[in-house]
TORKOL-4160 file (C-alpha; in steps of 0.2 Angstrom, whole numbers, padded with zeros to 4 digits, m for minus):
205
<pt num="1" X="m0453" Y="m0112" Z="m0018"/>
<pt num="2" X="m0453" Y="m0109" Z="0000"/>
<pt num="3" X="m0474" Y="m0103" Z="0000"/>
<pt num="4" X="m0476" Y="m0121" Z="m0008"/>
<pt num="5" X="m0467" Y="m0131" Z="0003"/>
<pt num="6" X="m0476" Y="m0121" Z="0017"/>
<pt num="7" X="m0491" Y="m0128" Z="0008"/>
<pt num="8" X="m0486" Y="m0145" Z="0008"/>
<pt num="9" X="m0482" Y="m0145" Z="0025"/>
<pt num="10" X="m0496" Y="m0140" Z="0031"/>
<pt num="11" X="m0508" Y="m0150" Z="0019"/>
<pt num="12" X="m0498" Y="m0165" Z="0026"/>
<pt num="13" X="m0502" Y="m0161" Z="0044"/>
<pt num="14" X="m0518" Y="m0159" Z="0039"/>
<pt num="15" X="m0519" Y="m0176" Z="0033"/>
<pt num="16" X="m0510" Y="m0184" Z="0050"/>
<pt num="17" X="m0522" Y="m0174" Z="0059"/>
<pt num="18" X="m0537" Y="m0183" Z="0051"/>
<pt num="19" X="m0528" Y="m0199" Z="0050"/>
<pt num="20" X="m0528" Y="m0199" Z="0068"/>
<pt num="21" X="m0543" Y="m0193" Z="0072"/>
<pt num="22" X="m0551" Y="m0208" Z="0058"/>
<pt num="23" X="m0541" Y="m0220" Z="0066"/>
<pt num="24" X="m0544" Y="m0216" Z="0085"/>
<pt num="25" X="m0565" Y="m0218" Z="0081"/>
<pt num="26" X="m0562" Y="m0232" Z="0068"/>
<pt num="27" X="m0550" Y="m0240" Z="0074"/>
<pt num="28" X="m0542" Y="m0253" Z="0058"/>
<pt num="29" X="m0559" Y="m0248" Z="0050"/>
<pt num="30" X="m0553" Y="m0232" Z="0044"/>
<pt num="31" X="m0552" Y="m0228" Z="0025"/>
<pt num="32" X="m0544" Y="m0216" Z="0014"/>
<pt num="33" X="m0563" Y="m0209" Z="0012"/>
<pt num="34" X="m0563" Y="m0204" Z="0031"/>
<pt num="35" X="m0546" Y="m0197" Z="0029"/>
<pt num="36" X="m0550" Y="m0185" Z="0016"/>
<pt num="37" X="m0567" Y="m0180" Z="0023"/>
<pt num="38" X="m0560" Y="m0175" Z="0039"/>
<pt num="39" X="m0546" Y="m0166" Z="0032"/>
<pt num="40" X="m0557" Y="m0157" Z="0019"/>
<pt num="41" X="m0546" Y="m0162" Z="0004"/>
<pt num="42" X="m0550" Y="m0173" Z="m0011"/>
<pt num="43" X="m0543" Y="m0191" Z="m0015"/>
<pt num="44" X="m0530" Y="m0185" Z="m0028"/>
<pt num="45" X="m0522" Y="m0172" Z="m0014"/>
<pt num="46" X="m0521" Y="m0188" Z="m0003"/>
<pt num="47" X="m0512" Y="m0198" Z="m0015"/>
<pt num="48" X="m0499" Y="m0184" Z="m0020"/>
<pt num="49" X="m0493" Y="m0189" Z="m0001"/>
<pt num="50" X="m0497" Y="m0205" Z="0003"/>
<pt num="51" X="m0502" Y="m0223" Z="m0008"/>
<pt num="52" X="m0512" Y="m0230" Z="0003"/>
<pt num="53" X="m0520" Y="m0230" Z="0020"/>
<pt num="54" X="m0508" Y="m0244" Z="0027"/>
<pt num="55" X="m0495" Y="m0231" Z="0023"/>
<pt num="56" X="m0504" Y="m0216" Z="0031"/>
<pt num="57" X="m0506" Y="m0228" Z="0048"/>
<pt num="58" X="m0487" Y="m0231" Z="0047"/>
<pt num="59" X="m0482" Y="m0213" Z="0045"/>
<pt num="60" X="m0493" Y="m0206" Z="0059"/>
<pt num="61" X="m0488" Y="m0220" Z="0071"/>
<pt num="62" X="m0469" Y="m0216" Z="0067"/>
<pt num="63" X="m0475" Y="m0198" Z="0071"/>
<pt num="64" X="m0482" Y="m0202" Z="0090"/>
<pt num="65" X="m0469" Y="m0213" Z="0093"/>
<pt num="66" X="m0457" Y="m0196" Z="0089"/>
<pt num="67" X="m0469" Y="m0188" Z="0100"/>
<pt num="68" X="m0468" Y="m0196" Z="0115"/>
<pt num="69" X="m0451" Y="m0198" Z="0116"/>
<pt num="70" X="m0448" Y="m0180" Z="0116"/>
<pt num="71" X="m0464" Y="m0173" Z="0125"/>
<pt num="72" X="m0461" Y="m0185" Z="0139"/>
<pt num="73" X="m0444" Y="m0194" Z="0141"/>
<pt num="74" X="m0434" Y="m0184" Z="0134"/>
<pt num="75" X="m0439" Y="m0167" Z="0147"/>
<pt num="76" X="m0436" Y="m0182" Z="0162"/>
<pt num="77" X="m0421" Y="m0192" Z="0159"/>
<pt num="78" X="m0411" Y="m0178" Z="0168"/>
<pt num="79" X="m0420" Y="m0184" Z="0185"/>
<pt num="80" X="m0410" Y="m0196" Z="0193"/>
<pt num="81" X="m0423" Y="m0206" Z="0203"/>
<pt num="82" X="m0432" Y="m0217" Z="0190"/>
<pt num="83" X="m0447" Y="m0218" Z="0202"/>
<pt num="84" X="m0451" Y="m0201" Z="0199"/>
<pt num="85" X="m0448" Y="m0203" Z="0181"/>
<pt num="86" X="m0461" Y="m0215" Z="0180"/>
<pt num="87" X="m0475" Y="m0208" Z="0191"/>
<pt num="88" X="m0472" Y="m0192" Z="0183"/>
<pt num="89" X="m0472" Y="m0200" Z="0163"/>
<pt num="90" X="m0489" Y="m0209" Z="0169"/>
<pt num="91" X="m0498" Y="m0195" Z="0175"/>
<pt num="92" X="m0492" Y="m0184" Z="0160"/>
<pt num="93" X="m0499" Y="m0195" Z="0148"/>
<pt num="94" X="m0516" Y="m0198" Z="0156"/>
<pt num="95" X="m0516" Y="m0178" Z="0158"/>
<pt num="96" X="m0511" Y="m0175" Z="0139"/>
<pt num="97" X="m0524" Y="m0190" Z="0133"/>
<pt num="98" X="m0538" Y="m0178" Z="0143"/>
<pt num="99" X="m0532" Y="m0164" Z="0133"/>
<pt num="100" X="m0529" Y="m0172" Z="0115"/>
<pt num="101" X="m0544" Y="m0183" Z="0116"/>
<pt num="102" X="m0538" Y="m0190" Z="0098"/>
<pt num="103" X="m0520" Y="m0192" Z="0103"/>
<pt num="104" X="m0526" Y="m0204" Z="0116"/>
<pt num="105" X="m0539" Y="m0214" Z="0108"/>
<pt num="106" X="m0524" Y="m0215" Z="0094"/>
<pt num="107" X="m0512" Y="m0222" Z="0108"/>
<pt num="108" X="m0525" Y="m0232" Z="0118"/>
<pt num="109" X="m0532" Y="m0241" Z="0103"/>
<pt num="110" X="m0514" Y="m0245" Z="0094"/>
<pt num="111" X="m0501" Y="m0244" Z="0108"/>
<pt num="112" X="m0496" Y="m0262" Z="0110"/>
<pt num="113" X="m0501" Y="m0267" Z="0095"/>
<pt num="114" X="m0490" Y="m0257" Z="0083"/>
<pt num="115" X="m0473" Y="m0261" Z="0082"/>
<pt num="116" X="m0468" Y="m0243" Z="0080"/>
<pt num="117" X="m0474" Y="m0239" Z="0094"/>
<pt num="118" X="m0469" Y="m0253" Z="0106"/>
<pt num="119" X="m0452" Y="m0248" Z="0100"/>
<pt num="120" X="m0453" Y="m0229" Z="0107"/>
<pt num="121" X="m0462" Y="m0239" Z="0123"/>
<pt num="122" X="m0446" Y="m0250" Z="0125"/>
<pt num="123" X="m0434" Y="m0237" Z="0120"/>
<pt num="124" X="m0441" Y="m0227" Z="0136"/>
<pt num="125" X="m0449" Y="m0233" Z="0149"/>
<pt num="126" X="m0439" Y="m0249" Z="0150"/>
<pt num="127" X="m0424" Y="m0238" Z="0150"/>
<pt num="128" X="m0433" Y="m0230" Z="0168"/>
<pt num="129" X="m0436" Y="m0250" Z="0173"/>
<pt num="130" X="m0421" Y="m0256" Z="0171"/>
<pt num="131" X="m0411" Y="m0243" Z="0177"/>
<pt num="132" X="m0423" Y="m0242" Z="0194"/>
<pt num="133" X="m0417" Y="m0261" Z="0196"/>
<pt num="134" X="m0398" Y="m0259" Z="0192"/>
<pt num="135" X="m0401" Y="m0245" Z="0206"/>
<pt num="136" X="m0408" Y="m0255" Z="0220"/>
<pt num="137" X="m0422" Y="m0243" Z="0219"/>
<pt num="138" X="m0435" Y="m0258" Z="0211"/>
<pt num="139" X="m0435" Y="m0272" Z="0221"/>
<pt num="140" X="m0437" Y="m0283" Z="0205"/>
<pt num="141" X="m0425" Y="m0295" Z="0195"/>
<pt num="142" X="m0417" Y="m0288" Z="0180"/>
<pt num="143" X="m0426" Y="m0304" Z="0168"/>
<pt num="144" X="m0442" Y="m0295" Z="0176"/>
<pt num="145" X="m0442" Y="m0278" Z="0169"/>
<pt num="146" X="m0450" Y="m0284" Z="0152"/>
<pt num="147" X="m0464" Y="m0291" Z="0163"/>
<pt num="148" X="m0465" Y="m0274" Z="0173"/>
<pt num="149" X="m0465" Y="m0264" Z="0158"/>
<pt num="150" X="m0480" Y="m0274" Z="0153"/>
<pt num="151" X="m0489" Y="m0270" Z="0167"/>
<pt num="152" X="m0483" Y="m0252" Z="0167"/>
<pt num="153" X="m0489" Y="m0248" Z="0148"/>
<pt num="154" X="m0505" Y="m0258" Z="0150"/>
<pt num="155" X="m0510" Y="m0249" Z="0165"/>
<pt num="156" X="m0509" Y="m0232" Z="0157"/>
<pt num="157" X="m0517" Y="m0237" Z="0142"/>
<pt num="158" X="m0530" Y="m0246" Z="0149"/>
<pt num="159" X="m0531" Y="m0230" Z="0160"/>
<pt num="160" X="m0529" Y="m0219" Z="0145"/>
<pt num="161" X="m0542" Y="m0228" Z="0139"/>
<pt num="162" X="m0555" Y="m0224" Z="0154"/>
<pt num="163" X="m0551" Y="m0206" Z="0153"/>
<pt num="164" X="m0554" Y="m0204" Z="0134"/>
<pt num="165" X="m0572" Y="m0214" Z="0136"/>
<pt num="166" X="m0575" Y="m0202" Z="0150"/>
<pt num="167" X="m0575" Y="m0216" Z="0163"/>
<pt num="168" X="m0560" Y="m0206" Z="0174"/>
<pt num="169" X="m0555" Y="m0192" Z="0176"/>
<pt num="170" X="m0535" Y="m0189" Z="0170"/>
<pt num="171" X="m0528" Y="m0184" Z="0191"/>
<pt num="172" X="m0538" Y="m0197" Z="0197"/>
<pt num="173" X="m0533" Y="m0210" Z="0184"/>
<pt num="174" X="m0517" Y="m0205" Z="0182"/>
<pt num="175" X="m0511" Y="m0204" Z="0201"/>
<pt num="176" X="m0520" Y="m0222" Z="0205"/>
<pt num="177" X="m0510" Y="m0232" Z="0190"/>
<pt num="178" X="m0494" Y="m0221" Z="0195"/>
<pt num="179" X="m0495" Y="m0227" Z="0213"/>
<pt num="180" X="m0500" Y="m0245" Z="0210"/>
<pt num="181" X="m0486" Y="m0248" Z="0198"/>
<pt num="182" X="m0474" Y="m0240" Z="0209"/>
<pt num="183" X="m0479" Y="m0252" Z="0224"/>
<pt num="184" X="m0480" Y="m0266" Z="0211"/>
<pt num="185" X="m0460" Y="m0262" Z="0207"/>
<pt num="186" X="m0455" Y="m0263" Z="0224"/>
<pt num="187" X="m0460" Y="m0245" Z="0232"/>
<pt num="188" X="m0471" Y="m0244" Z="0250"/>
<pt num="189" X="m0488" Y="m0237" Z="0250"/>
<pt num="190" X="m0483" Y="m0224" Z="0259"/>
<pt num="191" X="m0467" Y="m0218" Z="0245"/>
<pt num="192" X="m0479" Y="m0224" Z="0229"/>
<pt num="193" X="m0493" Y="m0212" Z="0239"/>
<pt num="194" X="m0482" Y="m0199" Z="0241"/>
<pt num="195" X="m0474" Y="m0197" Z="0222"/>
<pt num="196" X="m0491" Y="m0202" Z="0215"/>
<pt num="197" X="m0495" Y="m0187" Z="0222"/>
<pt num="198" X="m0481" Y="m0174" Z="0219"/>
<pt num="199" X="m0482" Y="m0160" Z="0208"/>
<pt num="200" X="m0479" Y="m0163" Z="0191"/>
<pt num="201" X="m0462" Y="m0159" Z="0182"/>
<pt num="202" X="m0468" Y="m0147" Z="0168"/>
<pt num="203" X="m0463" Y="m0154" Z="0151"/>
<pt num="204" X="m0459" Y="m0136" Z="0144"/>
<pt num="205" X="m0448" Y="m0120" Z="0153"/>
């Protein structure tokens, strides 16, 4: 029993790692035939886990949005200066779209179109925003931080994107958006220079 479900699991990850490789080169185009070419399986193990495509797409999104909440936020929430929350959560996800090119494209392609994932967005970085503004530390209004966190997840998907397509490099990319949304939430040049800049809080001990 416990060598099948071994099995299972695996073949299940096999199939979300396909699943978001199809879909980060296809984009909405991806079908179940990609899928199950990629993952090396036929159609019948593909439905013995999932009905349809549409279904797949949901469970891999609900997947990354698990996933950046605890790669990311979760390993920084115990700093208290949502600044360096922020410029450290931008850099970390241009760096990790360098290294999981798939994971990226997946992100850059679906990240503020998906609702599942705008949630896990929300339920992070606007946390950071808002504290920042309750703090004094942004110098914006509180009915502005849905229009900074706009601006701050565009930028690093936009950048995210740059990087994948081999436009930017992931330090480069990821220290310039950190330091221009930091000035654009209220920071000086110099400070957004400075944590754009600082070395980066491992996400792991």
């Amino acid at each position: 029993m416990q060598e099948q479900a071994g099995r299972s699991a695996r073949t299940r990850k096999r199939i979300h790692d396909a699943a978001r490789r199809a879909f980060s080169e296809r984009g909405t185009a991806a079908q179940i035939d990609d899928v199950v070419l990629i993952a090396g399986i036929s159609r019948g193990t593909f439905y013995n886990y999932f009905h349809t495509i549409d279904e797949l797409f949901q469970h891999v999104a609900a997947e990354m949005a698990r996933d950046m909440g605890e790669r990311v936020h979760s390993r920084l929430s115990g700093h208290d200066d949502a600044a360096v929350r922020i410029s450290n959560g931008v850099r970390h996800f241009c760096l990790r779209a360098h290294q999981e090119r798939d994971w990226g494209l997946f992100l850059a392609h679906f990240g503020l179109c998906t609702e599942t994932l705008q949630l896990a967005i929300r339920e992070t970085a606007l946390l950071d925003i808002e504290s920042g503004i309750a703090a004094g530390r942004f110098n914006l209004r509180q009915d502005q931080a849905m229009g900074a966190l706009a601006l701050l997840s565009g930028a690093t998907l936009a950048a995210m994107k740059l990087i994948t397509s081999g436009v930017e490099t992931p330090l480069r990319a990821g220290e310039n958006v950190s330091e221009l949304t930091l000035r654009a939430l209220g920071l000086s040049a110099d400070e957004a220079a400075i944590l754009a800049c600082s070395p980066l809080i491992p996400l792991e001990d």
